[in-house]
LUMVEX-117267 format. One record per residue (C-alpha): residue number from 1; residue in one letter; chain; x negated, y, z. Coordinates in pm, whole numbers, plus 50000, padded with zeros to 5 digits. Last residue first. Example, Ala and Ser with C-alpha at 12.3 -4.5 7.8 and 13.67 -1.06 7.14 Angstrom:
pos=2&code=s&unit=A&X=48633&Y=49894&Z=50714 $
pos=1&code=a&unit=A&X=48770&Y=49550&Z=50780 $
This chain:
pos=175&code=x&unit=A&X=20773&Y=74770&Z=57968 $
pos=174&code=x&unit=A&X=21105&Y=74617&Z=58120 $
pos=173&code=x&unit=A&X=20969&Y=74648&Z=58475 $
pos=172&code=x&unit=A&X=20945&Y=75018&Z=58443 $
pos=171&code=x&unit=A&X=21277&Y=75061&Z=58266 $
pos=170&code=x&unit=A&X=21391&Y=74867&Z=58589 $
pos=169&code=x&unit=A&X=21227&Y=75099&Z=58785 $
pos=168&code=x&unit=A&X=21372&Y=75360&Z=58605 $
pos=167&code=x&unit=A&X=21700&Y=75276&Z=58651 $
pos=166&code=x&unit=A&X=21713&Y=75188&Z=59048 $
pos=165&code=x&unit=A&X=21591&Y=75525&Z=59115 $
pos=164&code=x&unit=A&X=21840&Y=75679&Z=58921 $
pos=163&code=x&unit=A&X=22079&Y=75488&Z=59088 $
pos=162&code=x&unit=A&X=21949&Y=75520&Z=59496 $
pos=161&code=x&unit=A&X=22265&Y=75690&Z=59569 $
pos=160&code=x&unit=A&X=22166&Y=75780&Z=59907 $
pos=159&code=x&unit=A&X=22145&Y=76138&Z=59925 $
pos=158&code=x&unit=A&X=22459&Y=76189&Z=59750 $
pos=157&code=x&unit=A&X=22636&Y=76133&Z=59995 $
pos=156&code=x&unit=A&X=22896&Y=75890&Z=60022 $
pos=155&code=x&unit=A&X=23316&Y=75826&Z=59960 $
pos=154&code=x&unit=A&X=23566&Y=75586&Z=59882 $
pos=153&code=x&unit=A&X=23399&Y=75251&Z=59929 $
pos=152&code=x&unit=A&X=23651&Y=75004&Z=59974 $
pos=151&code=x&unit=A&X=23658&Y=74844&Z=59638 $
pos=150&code=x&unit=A&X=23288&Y=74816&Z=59530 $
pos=149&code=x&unit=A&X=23207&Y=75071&Z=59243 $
pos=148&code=x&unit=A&X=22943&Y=75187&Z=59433 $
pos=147&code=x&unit=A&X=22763&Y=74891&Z=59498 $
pos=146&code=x&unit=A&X=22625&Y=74833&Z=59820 $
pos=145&code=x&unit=A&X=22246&Y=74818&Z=59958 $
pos=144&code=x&unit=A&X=22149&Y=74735&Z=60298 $
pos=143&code=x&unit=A&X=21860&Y=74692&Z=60474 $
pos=142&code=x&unit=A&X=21725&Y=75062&Z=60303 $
pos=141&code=x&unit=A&X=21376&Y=75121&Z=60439 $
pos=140&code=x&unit=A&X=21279&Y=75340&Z=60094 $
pos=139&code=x&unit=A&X=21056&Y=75123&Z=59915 $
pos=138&code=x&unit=A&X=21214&Y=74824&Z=60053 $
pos=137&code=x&unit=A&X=21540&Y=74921&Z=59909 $
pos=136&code=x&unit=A&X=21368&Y=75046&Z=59566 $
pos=135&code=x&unit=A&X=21163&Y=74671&Z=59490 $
pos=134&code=x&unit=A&X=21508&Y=74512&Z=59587 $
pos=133&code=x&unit=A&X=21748&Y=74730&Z=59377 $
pos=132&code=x&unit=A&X=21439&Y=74674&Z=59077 $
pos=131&code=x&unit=A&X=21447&Y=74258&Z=59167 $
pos=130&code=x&unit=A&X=21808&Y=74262&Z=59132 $
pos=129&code=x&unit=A&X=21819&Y=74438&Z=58791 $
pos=128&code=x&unit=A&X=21516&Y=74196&Z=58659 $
pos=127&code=x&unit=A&X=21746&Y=73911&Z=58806 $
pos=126&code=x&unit=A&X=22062&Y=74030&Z=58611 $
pos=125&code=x&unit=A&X=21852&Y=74052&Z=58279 $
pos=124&code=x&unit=A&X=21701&Y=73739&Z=58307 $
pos=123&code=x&unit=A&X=22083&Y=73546&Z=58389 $
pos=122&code=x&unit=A&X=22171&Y=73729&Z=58037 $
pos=121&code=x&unit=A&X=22550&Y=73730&Z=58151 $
pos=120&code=x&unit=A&X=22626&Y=74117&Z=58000 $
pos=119&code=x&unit=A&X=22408&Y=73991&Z=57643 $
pos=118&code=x&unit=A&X=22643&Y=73725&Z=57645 $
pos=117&code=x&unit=A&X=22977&Y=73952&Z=57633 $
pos=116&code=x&unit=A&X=22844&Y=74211&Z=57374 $
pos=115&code=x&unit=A&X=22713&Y=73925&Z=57134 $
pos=114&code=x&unit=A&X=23074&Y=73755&Z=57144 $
pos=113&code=x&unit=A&X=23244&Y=74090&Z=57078 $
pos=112&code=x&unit=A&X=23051&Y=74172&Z=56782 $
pos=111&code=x&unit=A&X=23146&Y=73826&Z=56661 $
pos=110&code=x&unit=A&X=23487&Y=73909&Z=56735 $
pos=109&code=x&unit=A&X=23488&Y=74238&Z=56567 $
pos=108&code=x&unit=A&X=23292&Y=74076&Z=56290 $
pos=107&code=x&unit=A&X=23591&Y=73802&Z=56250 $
pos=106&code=x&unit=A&X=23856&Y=74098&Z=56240 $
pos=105&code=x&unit=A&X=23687&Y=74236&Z=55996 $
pos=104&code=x&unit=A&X=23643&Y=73984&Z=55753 $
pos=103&code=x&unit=A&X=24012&Y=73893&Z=55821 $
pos=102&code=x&unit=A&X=24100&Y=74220&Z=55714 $
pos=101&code=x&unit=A&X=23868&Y=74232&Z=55436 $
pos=100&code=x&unit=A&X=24031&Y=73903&Z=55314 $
pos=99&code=x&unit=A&X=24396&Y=74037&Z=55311 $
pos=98&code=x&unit=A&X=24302&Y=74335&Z=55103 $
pos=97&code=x&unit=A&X=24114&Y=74155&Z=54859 $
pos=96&code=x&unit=A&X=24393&Y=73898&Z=54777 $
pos=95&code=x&unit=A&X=24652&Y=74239&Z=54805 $
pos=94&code=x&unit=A&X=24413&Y=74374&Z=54561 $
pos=93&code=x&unit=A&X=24445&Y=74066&Z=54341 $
pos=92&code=x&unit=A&X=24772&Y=74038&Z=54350 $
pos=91&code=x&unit=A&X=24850&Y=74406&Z=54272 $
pos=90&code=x&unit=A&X=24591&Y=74363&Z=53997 $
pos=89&code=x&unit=A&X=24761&Y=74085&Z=53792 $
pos=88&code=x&unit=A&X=25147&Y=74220&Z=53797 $
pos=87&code=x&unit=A&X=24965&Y=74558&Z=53725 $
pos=86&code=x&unit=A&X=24795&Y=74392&Z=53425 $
pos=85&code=x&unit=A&X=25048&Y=74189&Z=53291 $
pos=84&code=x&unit=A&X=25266&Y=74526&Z=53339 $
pos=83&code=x&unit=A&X=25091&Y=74730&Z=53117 $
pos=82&code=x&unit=A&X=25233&Y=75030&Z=53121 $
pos=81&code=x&unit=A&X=24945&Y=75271&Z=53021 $
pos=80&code=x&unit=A&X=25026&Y=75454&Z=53329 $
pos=79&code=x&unit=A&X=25052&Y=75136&Z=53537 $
pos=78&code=x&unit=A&X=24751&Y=75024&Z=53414 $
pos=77&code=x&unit=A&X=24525&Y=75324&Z=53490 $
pos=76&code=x&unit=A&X=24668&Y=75359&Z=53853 $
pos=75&code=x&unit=A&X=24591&Y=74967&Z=53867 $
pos=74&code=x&unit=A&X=24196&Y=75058&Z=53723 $
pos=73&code=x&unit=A&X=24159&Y=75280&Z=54048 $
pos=72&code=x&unit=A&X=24308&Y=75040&Z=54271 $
pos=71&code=x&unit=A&X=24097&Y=74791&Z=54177 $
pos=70&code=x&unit=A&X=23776&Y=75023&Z=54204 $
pos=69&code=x&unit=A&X=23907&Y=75124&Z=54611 $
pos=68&code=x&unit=A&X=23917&Y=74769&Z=54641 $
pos=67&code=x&unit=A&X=23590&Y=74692&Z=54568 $
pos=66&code=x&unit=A&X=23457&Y=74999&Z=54728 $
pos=65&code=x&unit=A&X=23631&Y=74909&Z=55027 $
pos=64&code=x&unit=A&X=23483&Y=74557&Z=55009 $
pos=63&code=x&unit=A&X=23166&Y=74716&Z=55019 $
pos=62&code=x&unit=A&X=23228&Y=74926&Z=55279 $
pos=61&code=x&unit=A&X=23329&Y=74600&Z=55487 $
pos=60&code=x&unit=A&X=22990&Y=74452&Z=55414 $
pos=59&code=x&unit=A&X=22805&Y=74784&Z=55524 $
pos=58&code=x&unit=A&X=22960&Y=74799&Z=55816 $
pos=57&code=x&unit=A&X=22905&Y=74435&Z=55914 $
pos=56&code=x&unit=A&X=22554&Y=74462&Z=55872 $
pos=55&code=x&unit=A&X=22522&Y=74792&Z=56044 $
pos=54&code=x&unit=A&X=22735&Y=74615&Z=56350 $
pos=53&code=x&unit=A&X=22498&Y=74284&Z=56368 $
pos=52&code=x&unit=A&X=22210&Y=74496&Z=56336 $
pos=51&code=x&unit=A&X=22365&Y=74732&Z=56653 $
pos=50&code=x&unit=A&X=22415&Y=74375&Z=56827 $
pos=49&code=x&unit=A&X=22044&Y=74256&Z=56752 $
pos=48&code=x&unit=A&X=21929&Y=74553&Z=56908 $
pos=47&code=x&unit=A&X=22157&Y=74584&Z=57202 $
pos=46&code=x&unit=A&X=22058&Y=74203&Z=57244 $
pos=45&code=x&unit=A&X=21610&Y=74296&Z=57218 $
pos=44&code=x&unit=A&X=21694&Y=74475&Z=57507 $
pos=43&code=x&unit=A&X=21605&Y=74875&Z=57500 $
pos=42&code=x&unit=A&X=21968&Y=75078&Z=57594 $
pos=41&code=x&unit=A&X=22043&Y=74722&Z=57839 $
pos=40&code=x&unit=A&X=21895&Y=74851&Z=58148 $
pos=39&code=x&unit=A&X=22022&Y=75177&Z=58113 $
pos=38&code=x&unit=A&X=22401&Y=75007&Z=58035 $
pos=37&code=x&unit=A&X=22312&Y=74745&Z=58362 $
pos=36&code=x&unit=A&X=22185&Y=75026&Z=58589 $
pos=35&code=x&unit=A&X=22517&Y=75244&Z=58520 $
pos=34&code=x&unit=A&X=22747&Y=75005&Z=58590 $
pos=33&code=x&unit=A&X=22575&Y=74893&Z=58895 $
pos=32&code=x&unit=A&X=22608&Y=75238&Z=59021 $
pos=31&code=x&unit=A&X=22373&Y=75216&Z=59334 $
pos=30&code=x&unit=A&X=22443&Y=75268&Z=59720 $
pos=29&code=x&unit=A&X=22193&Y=75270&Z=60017 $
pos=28&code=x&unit=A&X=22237&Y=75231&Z=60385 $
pos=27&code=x&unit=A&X=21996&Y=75193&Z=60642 $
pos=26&code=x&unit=A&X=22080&Y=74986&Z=60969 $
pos=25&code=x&unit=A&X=22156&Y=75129&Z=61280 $
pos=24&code=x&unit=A&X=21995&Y=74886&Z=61555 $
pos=23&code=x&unit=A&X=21666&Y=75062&Z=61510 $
pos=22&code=x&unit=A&X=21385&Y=74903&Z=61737 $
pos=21&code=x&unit=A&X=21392&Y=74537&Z=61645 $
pos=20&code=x&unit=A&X=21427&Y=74615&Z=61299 $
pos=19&code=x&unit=A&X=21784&Y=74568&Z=61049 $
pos=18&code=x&unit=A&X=21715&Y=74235&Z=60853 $
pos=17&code=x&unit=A&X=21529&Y=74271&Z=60514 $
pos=16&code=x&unit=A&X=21718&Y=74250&Z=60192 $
pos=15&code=x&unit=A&X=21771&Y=73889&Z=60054 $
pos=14&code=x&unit=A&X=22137&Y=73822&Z=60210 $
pos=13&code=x&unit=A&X=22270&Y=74179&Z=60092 $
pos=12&code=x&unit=A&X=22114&Y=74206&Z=59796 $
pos=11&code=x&unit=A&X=22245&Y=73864&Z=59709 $
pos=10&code=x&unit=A&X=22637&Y=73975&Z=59770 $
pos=9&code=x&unit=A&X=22556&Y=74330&Z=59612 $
pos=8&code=x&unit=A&X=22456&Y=74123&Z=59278 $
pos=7&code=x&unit=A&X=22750&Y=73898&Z=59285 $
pos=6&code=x&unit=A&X=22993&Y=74158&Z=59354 $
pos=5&code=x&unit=A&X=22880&Y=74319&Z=59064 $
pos=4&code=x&unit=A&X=22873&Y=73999&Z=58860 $
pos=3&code=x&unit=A&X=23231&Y=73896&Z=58992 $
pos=2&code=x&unit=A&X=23328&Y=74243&Z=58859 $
pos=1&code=x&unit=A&X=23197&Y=74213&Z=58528 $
């Protein structure tokens, strides 16, 4: 994440316009990168696939619970009736179930995990958020633009956090 960040300030910083002829002091802007990508992302067709992949996986491991859950139910019922065949039987069986949903689980987490990490290297995604920092700078006369989450940068005003700006014209150039 960081190398992106540092990516994206790194080609702002060659592609913006030079400082003029006739003001030596060059403008200076900062954005949240941070921020910009999780806007950015709120509508992409990956967020949506991931929250799909989550309900699917959340309703697959509540269904194993209920499974379980049931098992446990009917041991409770066989170990006051006594039956040890049947307890003997049902332990196993629950610990079976047991064991699988917790490799189920852990596989979804890492398939969850998977989806998160491409969706943050989506090369379209990190040129649309360029191009909006670009379209802004020029807007605004800014011939620089850093991130603010950049090591080094301790403090700014306000005034030129261009963020919000930055957000909805990439929700602009999503639509």
């Amino acid at each position: 994440m960081k190398k992106m960040i540092l990516s994206i300030t790194l080609m702002l910083l060659v592609s913006l316009n030079g400082f003029s002829q006739t003001d030596m002091i060059p403008k200076v802007a900062v954005v949240d990168i941070n921020a910009v990508y999780q806007a950015a992302n709120a509508n992409s067709d990956a967020v949506k696939k991931i929250i799909q992949l989550q309900e699917k996986h959340r309703n697959e491991i509540k269904k194993q619970q209920e499974v379980i859950d049931e098992m446990k139910e009917r041991l409770a019922e066989a170990e006051e009736s006594g039956d040890r065949s049947k307890i003997r039987d049902l332990t196993r069986r629950i610990s079976v179930r047991e064991n699988d949903l917790k490799n189920y689980t852990q596989r979804a987490n890492n398939e969850i995990k998977e989806a998160n990490e491409q969706m943050k290297s989506d090369p379209a995604l990190l040129n649309l958020i360029r191009r909006a920092i670009q379209i802004v700078a020029d807007r605004r006369g800014y011939s620089l633009v850093l991130s603010s989450s950049a090591s080094g940068l301790v403090h700014w005003s306000p005034r030129i956090d261009i963020t919000k700006e930055v957000i909805d014209t990439v929700a602009t150039l999503q639509k």
